[in-house]
Backbone as CSV, one residue per row, in Angstrom:
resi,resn,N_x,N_y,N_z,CA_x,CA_y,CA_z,C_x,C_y,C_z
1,UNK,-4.520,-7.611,66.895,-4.144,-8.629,67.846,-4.782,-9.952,67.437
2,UNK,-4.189,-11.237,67.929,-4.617,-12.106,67.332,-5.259,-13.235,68.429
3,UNK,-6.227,-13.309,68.286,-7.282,-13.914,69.399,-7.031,-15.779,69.326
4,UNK,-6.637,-16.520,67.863,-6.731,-17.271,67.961,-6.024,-18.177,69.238
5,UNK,-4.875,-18.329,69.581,-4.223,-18.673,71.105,-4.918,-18.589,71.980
6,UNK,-5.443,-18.123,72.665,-6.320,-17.765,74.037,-7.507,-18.906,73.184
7,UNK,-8.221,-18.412,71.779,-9.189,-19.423,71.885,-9.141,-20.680,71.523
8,UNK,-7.779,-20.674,71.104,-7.817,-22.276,71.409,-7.581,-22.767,72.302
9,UNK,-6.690,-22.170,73.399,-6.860,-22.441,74.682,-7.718,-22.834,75.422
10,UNK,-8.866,-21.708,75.196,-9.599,-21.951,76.001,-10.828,-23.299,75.559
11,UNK,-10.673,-23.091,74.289,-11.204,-24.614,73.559,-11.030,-26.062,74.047
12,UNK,-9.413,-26.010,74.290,-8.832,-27.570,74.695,-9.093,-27.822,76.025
13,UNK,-9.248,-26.303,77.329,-9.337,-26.651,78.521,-10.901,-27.113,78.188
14,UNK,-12.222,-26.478,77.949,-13.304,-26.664,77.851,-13.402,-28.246,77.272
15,UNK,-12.947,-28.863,76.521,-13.003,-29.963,76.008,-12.473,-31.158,77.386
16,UNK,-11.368,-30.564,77.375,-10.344,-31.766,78.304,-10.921,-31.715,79.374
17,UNK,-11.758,-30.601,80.082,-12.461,-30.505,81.435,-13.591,-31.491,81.277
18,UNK,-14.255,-31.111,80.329,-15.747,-32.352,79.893,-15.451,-33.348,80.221
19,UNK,-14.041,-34.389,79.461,-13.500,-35.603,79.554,-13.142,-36.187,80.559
20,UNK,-12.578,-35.286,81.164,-11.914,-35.457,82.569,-12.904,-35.713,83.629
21,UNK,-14.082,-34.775,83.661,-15.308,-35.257,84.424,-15.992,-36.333,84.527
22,UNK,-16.451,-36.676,83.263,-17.113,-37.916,82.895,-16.538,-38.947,82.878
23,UNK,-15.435,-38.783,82.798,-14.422,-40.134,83.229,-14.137,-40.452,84.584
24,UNK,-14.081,-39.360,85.200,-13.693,-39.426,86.775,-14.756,-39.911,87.273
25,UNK,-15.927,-39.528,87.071,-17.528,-39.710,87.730,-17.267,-41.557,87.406
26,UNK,-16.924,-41.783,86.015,-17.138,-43.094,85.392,-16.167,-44.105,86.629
27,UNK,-15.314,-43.506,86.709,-14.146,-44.317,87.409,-14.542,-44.626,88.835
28,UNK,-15.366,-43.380,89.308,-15.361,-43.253,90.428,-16.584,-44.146,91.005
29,UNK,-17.360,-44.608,89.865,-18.349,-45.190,90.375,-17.917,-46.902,90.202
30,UNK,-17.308,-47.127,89.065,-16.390,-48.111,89.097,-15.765,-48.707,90.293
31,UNK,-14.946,-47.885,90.889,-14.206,-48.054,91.673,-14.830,-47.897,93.255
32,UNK,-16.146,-47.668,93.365,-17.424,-47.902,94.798,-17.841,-49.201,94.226
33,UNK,-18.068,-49.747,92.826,-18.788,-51.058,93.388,-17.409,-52.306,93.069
34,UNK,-16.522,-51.726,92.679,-15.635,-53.294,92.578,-15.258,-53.517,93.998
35,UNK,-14.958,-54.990,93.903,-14.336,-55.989,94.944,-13.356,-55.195,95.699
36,UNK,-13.048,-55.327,96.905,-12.312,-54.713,97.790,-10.661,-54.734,97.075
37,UNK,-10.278,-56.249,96.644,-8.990,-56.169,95.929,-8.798,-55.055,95.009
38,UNK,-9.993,-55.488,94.123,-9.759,-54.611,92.815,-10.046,-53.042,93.061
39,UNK,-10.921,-52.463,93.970,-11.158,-51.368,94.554,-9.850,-50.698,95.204
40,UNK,-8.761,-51.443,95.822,-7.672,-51.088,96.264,-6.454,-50.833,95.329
41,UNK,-6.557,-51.760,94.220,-6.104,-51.918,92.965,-6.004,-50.473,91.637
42,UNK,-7.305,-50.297,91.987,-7.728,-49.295,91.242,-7.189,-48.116,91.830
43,UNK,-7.285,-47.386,92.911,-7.045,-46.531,94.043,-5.801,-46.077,93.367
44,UNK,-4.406,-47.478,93.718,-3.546,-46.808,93.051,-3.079,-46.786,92.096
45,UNK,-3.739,-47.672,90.722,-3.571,-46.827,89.506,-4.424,-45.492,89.257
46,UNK,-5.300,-45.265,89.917,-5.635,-43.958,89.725,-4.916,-42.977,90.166
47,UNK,-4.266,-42.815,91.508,-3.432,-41.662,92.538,-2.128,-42.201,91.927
48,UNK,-1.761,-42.821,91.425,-0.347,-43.248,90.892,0.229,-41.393,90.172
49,UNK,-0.366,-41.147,89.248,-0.301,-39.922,88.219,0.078,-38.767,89.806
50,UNK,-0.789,-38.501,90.348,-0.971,-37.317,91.246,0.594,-37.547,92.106
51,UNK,1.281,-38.380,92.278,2.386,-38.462,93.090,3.587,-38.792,92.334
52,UNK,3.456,-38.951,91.348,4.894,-39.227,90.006,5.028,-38.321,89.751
53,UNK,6.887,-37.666,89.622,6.779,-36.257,88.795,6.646,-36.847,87.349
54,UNK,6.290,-35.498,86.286,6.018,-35.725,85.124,7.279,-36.766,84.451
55,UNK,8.529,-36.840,84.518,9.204,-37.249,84.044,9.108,-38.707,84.120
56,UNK,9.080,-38.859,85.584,8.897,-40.445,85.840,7.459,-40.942,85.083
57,UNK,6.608,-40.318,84.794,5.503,-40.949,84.057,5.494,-40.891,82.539
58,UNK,6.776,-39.926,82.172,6.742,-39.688,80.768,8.079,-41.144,80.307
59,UNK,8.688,-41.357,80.894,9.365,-42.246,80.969,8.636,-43.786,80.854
60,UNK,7.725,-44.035,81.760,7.119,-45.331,82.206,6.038,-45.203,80.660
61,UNK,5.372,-44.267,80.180,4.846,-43.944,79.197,5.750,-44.660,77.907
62,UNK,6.805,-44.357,77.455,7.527,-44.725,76.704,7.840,-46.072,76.917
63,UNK,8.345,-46.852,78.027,8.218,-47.539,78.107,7.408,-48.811,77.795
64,UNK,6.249,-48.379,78.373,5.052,-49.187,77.719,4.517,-49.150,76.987
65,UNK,4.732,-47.648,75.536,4.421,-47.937,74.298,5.059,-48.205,73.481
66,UNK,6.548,-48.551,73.674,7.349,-48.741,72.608,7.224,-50.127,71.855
67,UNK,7.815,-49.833,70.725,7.260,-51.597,69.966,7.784,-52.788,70.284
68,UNK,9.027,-52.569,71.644,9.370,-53.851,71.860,8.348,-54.222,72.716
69,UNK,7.311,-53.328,73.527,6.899,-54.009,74.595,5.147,-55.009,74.072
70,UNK,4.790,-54.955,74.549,3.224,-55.895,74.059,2.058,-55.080,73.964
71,UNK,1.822,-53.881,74.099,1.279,-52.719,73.898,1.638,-52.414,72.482
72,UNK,2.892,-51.611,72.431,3.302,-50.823,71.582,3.390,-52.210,70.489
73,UNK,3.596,-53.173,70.401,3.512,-54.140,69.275,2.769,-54.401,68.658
74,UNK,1.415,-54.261,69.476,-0.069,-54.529,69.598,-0.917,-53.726,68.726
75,UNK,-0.569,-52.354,69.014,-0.891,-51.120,68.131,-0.558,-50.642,67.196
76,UNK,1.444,-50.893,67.105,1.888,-50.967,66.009,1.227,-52.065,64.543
77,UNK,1.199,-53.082,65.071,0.344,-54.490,64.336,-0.592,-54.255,64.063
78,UNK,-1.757,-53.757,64.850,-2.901,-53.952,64.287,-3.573,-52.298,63.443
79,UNK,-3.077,-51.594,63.918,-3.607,-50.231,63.264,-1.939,-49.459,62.453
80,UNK,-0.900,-50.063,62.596,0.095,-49.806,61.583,0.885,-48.432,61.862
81,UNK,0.268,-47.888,63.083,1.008,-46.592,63.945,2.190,-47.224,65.177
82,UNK,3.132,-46.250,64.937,3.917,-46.635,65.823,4.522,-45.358,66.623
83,UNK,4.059,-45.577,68.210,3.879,-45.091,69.034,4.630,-43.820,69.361
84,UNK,5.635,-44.534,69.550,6.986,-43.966,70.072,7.813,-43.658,69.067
């Protein structure tokens, strides 16, 4: 039987869980001391993800990396990868 699947599985959750923490903690403390605007601001680019189905975010994703937009031009230009 072949073990590798499960352990890489369980590799990427262990990894992506780390990231996900320390970022959230990061955000979260971010987002207690900014300005009430930007604190409200933040709120819903953060909960934005949790209420989009995947499609609508895989969409808006493309959107904003493709090379016509100022992102995807940006990245394309300066590191010579292109996104989309």
């Amino acid at each position: 039987m072949d073990w590798f699947p499960l352990y890489n599985s369980l590799r990427i959750a262990a990894v992506s869980t780390g990231a996900v923490f320390f970022l959230g903690i990061a955000a979260a403390y971010y987002t207690a001391k900014a300005p009430r605007l930007v604190k409200g601001l933040l709120d819903v680019v953060l909960t934005l993800p949790l209420v989009l189905p995947p499609t609508v975010v895989g969409w808006l994703l493309l959107l904003l990396l493709s090379p016509k937009r100022p992102l995807g031009s940006w990245v394309q230009g300066a590191f010579g990868v292109r996104l989309v």
